[in-house]
C-alpha positions as CSV (number, residue, x, y, z in Angstrom):
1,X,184.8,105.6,20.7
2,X,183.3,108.1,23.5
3,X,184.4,107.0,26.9
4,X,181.3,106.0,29.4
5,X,181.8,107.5,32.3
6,X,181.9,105.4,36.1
7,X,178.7,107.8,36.7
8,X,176.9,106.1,33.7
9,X,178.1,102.9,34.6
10,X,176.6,102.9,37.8
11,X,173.3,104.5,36.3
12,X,172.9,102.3,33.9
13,X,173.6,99.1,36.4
14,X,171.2,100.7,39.0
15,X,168.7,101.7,36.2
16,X,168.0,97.6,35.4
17,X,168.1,97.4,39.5
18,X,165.6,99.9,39.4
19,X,163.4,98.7,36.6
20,X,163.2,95.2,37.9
21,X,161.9,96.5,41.0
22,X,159.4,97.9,39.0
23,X,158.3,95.7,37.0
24,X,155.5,94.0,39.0
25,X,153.7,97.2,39.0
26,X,154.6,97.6,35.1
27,X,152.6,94.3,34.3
28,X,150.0,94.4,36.9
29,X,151.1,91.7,39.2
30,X,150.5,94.5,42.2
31,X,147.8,97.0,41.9
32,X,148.2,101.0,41.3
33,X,146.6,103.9,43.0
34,X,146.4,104.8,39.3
35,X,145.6,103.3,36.0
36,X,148.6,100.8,35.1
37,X,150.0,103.2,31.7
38,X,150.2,106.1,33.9
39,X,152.3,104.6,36.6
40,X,154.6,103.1,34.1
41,X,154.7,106.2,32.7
42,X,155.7,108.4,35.9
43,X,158.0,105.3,36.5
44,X,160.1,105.3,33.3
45,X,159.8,108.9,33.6
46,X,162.0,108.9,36.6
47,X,164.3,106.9,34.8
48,X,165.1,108.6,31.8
49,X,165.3,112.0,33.4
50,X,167.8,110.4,35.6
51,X,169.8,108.8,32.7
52,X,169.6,112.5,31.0
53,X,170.4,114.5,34.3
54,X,174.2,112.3,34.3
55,X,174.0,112.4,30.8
56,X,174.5,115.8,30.9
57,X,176.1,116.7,33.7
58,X,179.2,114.1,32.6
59,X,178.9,113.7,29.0
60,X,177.5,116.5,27.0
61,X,180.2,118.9,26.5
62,X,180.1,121.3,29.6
63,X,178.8,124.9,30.3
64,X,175.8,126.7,31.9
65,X,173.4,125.2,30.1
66,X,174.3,121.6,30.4
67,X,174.8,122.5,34.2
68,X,170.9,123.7,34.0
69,X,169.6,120.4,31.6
70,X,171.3,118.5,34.4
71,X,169.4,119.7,37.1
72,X,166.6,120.6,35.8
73,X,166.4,116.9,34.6
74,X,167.3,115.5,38.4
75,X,164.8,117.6,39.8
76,X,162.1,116.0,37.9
77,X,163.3,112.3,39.0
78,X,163.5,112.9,42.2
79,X,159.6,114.2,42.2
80,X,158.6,110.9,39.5
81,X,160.3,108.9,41.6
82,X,158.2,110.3,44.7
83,X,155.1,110.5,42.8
84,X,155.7,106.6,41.5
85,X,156.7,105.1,45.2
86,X,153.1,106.7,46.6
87,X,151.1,105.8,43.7
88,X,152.0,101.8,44.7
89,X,151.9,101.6,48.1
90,X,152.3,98.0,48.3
91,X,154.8,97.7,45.8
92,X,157.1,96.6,48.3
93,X,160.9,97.2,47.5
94,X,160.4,100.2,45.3
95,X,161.2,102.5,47.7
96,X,164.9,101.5,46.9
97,X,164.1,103.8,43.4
98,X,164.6,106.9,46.2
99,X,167.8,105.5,47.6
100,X,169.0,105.4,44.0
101,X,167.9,108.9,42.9
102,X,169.6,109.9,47.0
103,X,172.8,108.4,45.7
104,X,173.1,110.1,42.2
105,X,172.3,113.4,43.6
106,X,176.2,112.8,44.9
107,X,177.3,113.1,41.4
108,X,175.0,116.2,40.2
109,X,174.8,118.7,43.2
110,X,176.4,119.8,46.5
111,X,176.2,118.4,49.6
112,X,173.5,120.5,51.2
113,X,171.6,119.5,47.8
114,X,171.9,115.7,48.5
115,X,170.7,116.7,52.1
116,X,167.4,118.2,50.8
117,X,167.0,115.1,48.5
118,X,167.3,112.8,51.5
119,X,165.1,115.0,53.6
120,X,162.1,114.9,50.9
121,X,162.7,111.3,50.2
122,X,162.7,110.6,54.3
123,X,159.0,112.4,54.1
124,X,158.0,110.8,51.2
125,X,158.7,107.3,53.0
126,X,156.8,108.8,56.2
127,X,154.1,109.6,53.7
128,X,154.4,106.0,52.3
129,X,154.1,104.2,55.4
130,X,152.0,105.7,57.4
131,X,149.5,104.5,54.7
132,X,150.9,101.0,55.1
133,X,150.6,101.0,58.7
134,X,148.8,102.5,61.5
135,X,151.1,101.5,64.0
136,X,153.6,104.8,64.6
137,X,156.8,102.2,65.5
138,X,156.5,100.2,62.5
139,X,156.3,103.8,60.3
140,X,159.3,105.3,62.5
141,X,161.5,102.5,62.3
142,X,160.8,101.8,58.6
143,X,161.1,105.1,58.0
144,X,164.3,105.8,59.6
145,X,165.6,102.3,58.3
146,X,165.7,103.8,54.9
147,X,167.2,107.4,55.9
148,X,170.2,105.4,57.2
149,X,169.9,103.3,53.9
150,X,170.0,106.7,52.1
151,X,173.0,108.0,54.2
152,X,175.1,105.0,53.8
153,X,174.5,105.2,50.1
154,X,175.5,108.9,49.8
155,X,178.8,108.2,51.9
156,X,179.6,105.6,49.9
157,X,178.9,107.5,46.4
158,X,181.0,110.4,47.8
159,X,183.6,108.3,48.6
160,X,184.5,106.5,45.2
161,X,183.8,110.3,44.0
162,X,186.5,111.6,45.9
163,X,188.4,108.4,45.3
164,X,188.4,109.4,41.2
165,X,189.3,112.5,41.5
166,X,192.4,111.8,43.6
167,X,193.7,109.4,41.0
168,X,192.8,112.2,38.6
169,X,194.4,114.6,40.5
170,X,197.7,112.3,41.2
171,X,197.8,111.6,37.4
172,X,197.8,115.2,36.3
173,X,200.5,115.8,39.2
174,X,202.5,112.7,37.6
175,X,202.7,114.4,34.4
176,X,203.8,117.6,36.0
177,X,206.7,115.8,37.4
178,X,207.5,114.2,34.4
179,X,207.7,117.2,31.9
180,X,209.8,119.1,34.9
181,X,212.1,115.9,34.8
182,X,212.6,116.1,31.0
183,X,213.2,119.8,31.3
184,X,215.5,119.8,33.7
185,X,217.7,116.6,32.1
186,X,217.6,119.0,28.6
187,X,218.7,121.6,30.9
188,X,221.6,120.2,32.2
189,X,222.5,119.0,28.0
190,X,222.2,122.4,28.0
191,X,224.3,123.4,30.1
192,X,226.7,120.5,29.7
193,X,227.2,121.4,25.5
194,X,227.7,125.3,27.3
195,X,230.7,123.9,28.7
196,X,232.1,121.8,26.1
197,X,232.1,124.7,23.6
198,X,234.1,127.1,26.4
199,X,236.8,123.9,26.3
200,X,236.3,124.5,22.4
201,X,237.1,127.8,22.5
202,X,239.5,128.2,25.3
203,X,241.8,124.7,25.0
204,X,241.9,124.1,21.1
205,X,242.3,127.9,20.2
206,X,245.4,128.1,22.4
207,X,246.3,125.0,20.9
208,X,246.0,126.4,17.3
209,X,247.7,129.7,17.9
210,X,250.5,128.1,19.4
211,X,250.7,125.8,16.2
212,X,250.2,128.4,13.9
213,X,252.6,130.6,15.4
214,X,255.7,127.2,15.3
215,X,254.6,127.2,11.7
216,X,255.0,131.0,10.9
217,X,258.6,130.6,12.8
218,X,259.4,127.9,10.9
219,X,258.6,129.3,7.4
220,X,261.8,132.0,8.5
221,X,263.9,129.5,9.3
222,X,266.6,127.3,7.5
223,X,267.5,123.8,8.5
224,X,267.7,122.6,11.8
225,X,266.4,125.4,13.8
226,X,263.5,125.0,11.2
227,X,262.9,121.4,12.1
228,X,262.6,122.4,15.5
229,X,259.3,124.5,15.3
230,X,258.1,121.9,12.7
231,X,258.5,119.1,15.6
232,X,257.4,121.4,18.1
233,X,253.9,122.0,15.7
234,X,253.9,118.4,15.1
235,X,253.8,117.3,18.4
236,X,251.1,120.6,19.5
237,X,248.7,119.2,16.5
238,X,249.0,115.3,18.0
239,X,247.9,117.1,21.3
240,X,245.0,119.1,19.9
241,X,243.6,116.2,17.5
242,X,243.0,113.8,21.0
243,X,241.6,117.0,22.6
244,X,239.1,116.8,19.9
245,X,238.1,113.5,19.8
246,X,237.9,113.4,23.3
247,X,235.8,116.9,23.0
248,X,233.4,115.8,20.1
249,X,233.1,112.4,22.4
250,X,231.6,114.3,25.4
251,X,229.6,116.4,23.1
252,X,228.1,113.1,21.5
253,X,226.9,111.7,24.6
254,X,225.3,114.6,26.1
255,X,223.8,116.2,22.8
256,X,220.1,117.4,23.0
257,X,218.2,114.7,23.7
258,X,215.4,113.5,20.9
259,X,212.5,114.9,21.4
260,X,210.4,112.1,20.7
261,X,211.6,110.6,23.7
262,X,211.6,113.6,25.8
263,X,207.6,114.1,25.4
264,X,207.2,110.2,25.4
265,X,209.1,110.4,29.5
266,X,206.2,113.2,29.9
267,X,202.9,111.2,28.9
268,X,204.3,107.4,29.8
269,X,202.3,105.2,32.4
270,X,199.4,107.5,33.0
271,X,196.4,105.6,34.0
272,X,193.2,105.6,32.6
273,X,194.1,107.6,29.7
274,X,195.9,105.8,26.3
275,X,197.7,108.2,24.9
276,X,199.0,108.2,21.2
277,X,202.1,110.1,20.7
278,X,203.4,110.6,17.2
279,X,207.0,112.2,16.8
280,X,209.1,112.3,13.4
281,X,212.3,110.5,14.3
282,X,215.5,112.8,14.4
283,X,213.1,115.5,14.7
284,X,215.1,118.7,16.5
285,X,214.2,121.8,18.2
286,X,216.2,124.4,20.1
287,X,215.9,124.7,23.7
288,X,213.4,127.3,23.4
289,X,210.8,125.2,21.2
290,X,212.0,122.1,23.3
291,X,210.8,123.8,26.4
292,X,207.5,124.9,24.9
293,X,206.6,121.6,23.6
294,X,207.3,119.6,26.9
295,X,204.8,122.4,28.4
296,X,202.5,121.9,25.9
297,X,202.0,118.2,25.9
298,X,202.0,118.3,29.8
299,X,199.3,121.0,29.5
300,X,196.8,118.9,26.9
301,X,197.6,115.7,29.2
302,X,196.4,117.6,32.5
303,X,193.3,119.0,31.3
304,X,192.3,116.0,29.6
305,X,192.9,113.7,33.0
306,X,191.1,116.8,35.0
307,X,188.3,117.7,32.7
308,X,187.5,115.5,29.4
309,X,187.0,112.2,30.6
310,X,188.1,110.8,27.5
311,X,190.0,107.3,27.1
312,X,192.0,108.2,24.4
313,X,194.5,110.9,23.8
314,X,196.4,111.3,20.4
315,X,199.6,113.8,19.9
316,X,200.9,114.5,16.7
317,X,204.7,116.8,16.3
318,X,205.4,117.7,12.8
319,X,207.6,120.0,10.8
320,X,207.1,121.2,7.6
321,X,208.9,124.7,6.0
322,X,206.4,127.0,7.6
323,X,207.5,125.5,11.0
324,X,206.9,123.2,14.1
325,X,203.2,122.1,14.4
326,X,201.5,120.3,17.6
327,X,198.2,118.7,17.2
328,X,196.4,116.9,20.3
329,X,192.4,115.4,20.1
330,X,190.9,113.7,22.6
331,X,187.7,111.6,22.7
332,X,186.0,113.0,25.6
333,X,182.9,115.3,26.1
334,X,184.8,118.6,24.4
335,X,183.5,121.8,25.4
336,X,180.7,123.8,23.6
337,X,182.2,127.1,23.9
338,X,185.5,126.5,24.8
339,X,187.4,129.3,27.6
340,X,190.9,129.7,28.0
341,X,192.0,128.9,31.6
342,X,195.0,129.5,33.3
343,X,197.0,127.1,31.9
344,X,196.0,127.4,28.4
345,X,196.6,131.3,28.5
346,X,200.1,130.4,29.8
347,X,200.4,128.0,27.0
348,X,199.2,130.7,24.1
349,X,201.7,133.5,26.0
350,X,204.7,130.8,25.7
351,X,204.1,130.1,22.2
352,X,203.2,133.6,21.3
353,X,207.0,134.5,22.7
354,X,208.1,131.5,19.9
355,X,206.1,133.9,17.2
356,X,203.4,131.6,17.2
357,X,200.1,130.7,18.2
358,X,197.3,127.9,20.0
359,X,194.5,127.3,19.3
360,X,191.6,125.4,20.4
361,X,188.1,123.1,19.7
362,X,185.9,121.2,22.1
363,X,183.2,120.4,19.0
364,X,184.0,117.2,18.9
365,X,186.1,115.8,21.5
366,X,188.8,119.0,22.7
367,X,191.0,119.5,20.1
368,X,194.7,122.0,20.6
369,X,196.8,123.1,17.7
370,X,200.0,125.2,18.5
371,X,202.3,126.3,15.9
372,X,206.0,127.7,15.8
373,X,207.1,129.6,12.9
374,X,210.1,128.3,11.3
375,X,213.3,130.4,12.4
């Protein structure tokens, strides 16, 4: 299921605010300046291109033209709305369907933009009670009653705005954090199975030239002197057997670190987002397909906090004898034509070093498969 956005939420909630206001004009109970279907219809016309201006602003996949649908369609609510509030003077609380269309300009265009919407929306009010009143104090201070109304509601709009995109923003960082801890602990593996094999090499290879050179001695001798060197080996292969298991002990508990659980420490605990991570058991990878992995999953999670607004996340690792395949789809709004940016050309660069390739889909949801040839 597609995630609703917050922005839709609200819409939707304000929307039924909006239509209840309405509805005594819709059904006659207060008089029009215009026949009754044609109010309703300039009415629910402000609705619905307000539904469709966050509708594609937030959920159809983005781009230029989505960007232009969306305000194209906000444009044309804020003037139904206008035209609706002066065509029932009387209607008493509908004014509040400007606040509304004030507020969800927060969502859809800059902040000089929201200024220009509360600027018309001030005049239209002027407009709107000056034919209510002909007393100029009651028409400035209603008037100016509702700019603050209008102000108020775009702080507050801007605020839980801001508000999302710092947990956004602290999500994608956690995940940042996470894949450089998981690098850095199969780093020090790393470095730690480095170290073990120079003990290897350096301790047990004396070890076994010494024994092999008692053994050689003691094939040329006769008796006792020969029972010497074979004590001597005896006692040089007791030594190098406990260096061994002590060796392939150490080895054992800092060995490479499954990778299941390596990209599971990058993606755990993040907000907002259930991820579904699927990892073969005993699956393993060298340092260098390690490394690119971790990246990769930290890459897909980032850009889907920061830009899909999706509730769902899936992950999928597999091997098979072409190689190592990683498949992520989310269930967000995807991306009609899909660019590359930094972070996914760093991804295709790192994989392309492996001898492999990414590749991407936003048709339905954003979809990212990278592949590593088997080695």
């Amino acid at each position: 299921m597609r995630r609703m956005v917050p922005e839709l939420w609200s819409g939707l909630a304000m929307v039924v605010v909006c239509v209840g206001i309405g509805a005594p004009v819709m059904f006659g109970a207060v008089p029009a300046a215009v026949p009754q279907w044609v109010w309703t219809a300039v009415f629910l016309c402000s609705l619905a291109a307000a539904f469709a201006a966050v509708w594609s602003g937030h959920v159809s996949p983005p781009g230029r033209r989505s960007r232009v649908i969306a305000l194209a369609a906000y444009g044309v609510a804020v003037a139904a709305s206008s035209a609706a509030v002066l065509l029932a003077p009387s209607a008493g609380w509908l004014p509040i369907l400007l606040v509304f269309h004030a507020a969800l300009g927060v969502y859809l265009v800059p902040p000089a933009g929201v200024a220009g919407v509360i600027a018309w929306n001030t005049l239209v009010l002027f407009v709107l009670f000056s034919m209510q009143s002909a007393r100029p104090g009651e028409v400035v201070l209603s008037t100016g009653l509702y700019l603050l109304i209008q102000i108020a509601s775009a702080f507050s709009t801007g605020a839980l705005v801001r508000e999302q995109r710092t947990r956004a923003s602290l999500a994608a960082a956690n995940v940042e954090l996470r894949a450089a801890n998981a690098l850095l602990a199969e780093s020090a593996r790393t470095a730690e199975r480095l170290r073990i094999s120079r003990e290897l090499h350096d301790l047990i290879g004396h070890q076994l030239t010494v024994l092999t050179l008692e053994l050689e001695a003691a094939k040329h001798r006769d008796g006792r002197a020969a029972r010497e060197h074979v004590e001597r080996a005896d006692g040089v292969a007791r030594g190098l057997l406990a260096d061994v298991r002590a060796t392939v002990g150490r080895l054992r508990e800092s060995g490479t670190g499954e990778l299941a659980e390596l990209l599971g420490d990058v993606v755990a605990g993040i907000p907002g987002l259930e991820i579904a991570l699927d990892v073969p058991t005993g699956l393993t990878t060298d340092d260098d397909e390690t490394a690119a992995l971790v990246r990769a999953v930290q890459e897909i999670a980032t850009n889907t906090l920061r830009h899909a607004e999706a509730t769902r996340l899936e992950i999928r690792v597999s091997r098979d004898a072409a190689g190592i395949r990683l498949t992520a789809l989310d269930d967000g709004r995807g991306a009609g034509r899909p660019v590359a940016g930094n972070g996914l050309r760093g991804l295709q660069e790192r994989f392309a070093a492996l001898g492999g390739d990414v590749s991407f889909d936003g048709a339905h949801g954003f979809r990212v498969e990278a592949r590593v040839p088997a080695r």
